[in-house]
Legacy VTK file of the C-alpha trace (Angstrom):
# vtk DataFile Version 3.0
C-alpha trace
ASCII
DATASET POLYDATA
POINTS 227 float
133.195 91.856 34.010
130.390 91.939 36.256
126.388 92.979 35.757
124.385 93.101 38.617
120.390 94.190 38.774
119.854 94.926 42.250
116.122 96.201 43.311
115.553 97.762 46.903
114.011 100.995 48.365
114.104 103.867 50.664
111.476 105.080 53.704
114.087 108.421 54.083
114.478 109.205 50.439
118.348 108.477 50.273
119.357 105.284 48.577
123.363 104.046 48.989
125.652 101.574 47.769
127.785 99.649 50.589
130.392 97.233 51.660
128.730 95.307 53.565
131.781 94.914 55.726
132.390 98.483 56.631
128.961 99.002 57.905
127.974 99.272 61.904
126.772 95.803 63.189
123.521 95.999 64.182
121.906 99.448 63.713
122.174 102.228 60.683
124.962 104.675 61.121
123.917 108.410 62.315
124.827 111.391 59.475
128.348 111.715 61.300
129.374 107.764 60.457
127.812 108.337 56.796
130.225 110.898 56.307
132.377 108.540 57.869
131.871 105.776 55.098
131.727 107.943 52.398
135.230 109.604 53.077
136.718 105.876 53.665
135.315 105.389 50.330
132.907 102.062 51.966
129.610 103.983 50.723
127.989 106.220 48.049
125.201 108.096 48.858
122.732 107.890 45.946
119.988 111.045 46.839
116.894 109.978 44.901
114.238 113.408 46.357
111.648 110.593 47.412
110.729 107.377 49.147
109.921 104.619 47.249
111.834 101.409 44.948
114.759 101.957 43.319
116.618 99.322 40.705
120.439 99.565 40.034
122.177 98.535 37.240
126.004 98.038 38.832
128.725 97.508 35.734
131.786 96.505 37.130
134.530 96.904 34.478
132.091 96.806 31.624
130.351 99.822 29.887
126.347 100.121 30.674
124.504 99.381 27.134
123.765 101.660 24.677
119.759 100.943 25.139
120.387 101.661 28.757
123.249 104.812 28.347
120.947 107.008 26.326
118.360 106.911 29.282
121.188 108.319 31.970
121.409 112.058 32.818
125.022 112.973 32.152
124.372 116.418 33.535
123.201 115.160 36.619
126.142 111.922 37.195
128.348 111.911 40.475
131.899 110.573 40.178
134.184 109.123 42.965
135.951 106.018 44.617
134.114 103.182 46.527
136.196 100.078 47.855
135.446 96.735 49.151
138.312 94.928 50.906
135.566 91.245 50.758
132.967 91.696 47.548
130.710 91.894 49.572
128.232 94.835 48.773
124.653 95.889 48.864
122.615 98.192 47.307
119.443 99.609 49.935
118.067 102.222 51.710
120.734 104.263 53.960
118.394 102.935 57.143
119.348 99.538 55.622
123.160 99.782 56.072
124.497 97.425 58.529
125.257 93.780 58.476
122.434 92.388 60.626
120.187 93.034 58.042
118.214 90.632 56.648
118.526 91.456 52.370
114.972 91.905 50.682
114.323 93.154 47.208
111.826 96.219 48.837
114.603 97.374 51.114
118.158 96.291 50.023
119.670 93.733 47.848
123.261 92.164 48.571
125.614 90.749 45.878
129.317 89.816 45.293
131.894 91.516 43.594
135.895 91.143 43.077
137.235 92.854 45.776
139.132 95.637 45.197
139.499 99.679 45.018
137.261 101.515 41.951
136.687 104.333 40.234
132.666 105.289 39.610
130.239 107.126 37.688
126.410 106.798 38.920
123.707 107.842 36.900
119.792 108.775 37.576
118.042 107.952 34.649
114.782 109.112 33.035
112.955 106.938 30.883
109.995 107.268 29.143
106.638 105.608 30.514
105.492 104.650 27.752
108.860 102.652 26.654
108.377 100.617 30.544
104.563 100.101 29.440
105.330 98.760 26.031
107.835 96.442 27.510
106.302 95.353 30.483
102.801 94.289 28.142
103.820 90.700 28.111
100.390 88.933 28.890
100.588 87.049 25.528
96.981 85.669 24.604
93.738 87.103 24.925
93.331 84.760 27.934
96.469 86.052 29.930
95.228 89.475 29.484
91.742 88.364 31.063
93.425 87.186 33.678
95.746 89.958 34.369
92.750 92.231 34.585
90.601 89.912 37.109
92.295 90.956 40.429
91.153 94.674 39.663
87.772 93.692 38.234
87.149 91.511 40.814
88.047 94.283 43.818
86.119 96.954 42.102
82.907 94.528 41.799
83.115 93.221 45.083
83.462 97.152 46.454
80.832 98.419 44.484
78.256 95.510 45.144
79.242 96.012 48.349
78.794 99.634 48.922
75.206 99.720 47.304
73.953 96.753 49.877
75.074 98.778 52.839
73.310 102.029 51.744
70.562 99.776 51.659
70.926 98.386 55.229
72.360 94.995 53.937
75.194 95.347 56.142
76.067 91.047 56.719
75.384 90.637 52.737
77.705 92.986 52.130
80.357 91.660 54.523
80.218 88.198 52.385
80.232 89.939 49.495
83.593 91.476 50.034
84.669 88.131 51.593
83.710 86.476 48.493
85.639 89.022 46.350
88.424 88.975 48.800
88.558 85.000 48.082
88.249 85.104 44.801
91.046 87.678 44.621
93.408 85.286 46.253
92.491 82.860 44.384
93.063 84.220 41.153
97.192 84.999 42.272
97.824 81.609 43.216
96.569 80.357 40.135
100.014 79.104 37.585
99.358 81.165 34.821
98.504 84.254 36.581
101.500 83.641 38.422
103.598 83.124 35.163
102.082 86.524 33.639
103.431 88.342 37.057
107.117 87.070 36.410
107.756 87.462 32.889
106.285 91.590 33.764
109.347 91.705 36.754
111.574 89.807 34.391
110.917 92.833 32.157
110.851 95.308 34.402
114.549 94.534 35.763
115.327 95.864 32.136
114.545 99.358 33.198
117.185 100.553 35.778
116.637 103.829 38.191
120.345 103.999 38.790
122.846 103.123 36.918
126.826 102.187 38.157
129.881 101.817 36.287
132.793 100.475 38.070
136.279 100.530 36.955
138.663 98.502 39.257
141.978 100.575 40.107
143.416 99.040 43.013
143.243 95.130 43.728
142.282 93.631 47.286
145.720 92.461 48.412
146.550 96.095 48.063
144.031 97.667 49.852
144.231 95.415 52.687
148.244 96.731 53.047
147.206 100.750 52.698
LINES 1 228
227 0 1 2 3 4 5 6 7 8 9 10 11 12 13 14 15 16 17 18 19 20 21 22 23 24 25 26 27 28 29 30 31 32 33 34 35 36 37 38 39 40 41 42 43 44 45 46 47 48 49 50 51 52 53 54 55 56 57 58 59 60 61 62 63 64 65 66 67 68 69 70 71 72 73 74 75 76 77 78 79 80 81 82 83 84 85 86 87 88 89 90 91 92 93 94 95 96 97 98 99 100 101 102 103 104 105 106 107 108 109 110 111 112 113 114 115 116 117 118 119 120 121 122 123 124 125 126 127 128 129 130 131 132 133 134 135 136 137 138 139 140 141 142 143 144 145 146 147 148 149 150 151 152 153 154 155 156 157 158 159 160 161 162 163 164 165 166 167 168 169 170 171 172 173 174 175 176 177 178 179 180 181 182 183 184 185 186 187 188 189 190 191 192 193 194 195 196 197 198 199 200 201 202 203 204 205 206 207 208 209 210 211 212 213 214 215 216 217 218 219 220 221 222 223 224 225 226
């Protein structure tokens, strides 16, 4: 049983699930080798209606939780086959899908399965803001949520000073202003704790899947490289 949380995104509004080894070498495959992949059963074509990141939850021959399951659209679920004659898969935009490139979580992430034939069901889900917020609130002390907010107090100061000075004709004070701000800003993310806040809120927010994926294995590897 396998569990992956795979993050990635999409400039062309179509995310996809791959073997990585079926894919063209070096460029994305046109709509004629998509329908290609998807008929060899290499690729599932995940429409999302918009651009923008995307998190999969992938199951592979374990049921998706409860806490997760009651946040998928049944009515909305596509069904099918996808095989991988390696493990070796991805999750990423369709202009992602070929082997040259280079995995990163806001375009496509890459992981390992058992290789092998499968049976699918692939969710959208729709969960409620609010239940994301409340999660995702994990600046713990009064101090961590000061320091969460100084990024945006500090740009907003530093834009607003800023702005009045040059309606005044203060045009080079108001250049260091915003290069002050701009320092302090940077400042402020390298700093441990801040740093510590931002990963426990992604730690969080890999809870909260846009897809979900359940894989049941049907066929094993040394069969499908014999078919």
């Amino acid at each position: 049983m396998t569990h992956h949380r795979l993050p990635a995104g999409t400039d062309v509004a179509e995310m996809a699930l791959f073997d990585v080894d079926a894919l063209p070498h070096s460029k994305p495959p046109d709509a004629e080798s998509l329908e290609e992949l998807v008929a060899g059963e290499s690729l599932v074509r995940l429409s999302t209606g918009a651009d923008g990141g995307y998190l999969l939850h992938l199951h592979v021959d374990e049921s998706p939780p409860e806490q997760v399951l009651r946040y998928c659209l049944a009515e909305d679920k596509l069904t099918g086959h996808f095989a991988s004659s390696h493990g070796r898969i991805a999750f990423g935009g369709v202009e992602s899908a070929f082997q040259t490139f280079k995995p990163n979580r806001l375009i496509r992430s890459d992981a390992v399965i058992t290789p092998g034939r499968f049976s699918f069901t692939a969710y959208h889900t729709d969960i409620p803001d609010e239940v994301i917020n409340q999660a995702t609130r994990v600046d713990e002390t009064p101090a961590e949520r000061w320091l969460n907010r100084v990024p945006l107090i500090t740009t907003l100061m530093s834009l607003g000073v800023a702005f009045t000075l040059a309606t005044f004709g203060r045009s080079v004070i108001a250049g260091l202003v915003l290069l002050l701000g701009y320092v302090a800003f940077k400042t402020v993310k390298r700093l441990p704790a801040y740093k510590a806040v931002v990963a426990r809120r992604n730690e969080a927010q890999l809870a909260f899947p846009s897809i979900v994926i359940e894989m049941r294995s049907t066929q094993s590897a040394t069969s499908l490289f014999h078919r």
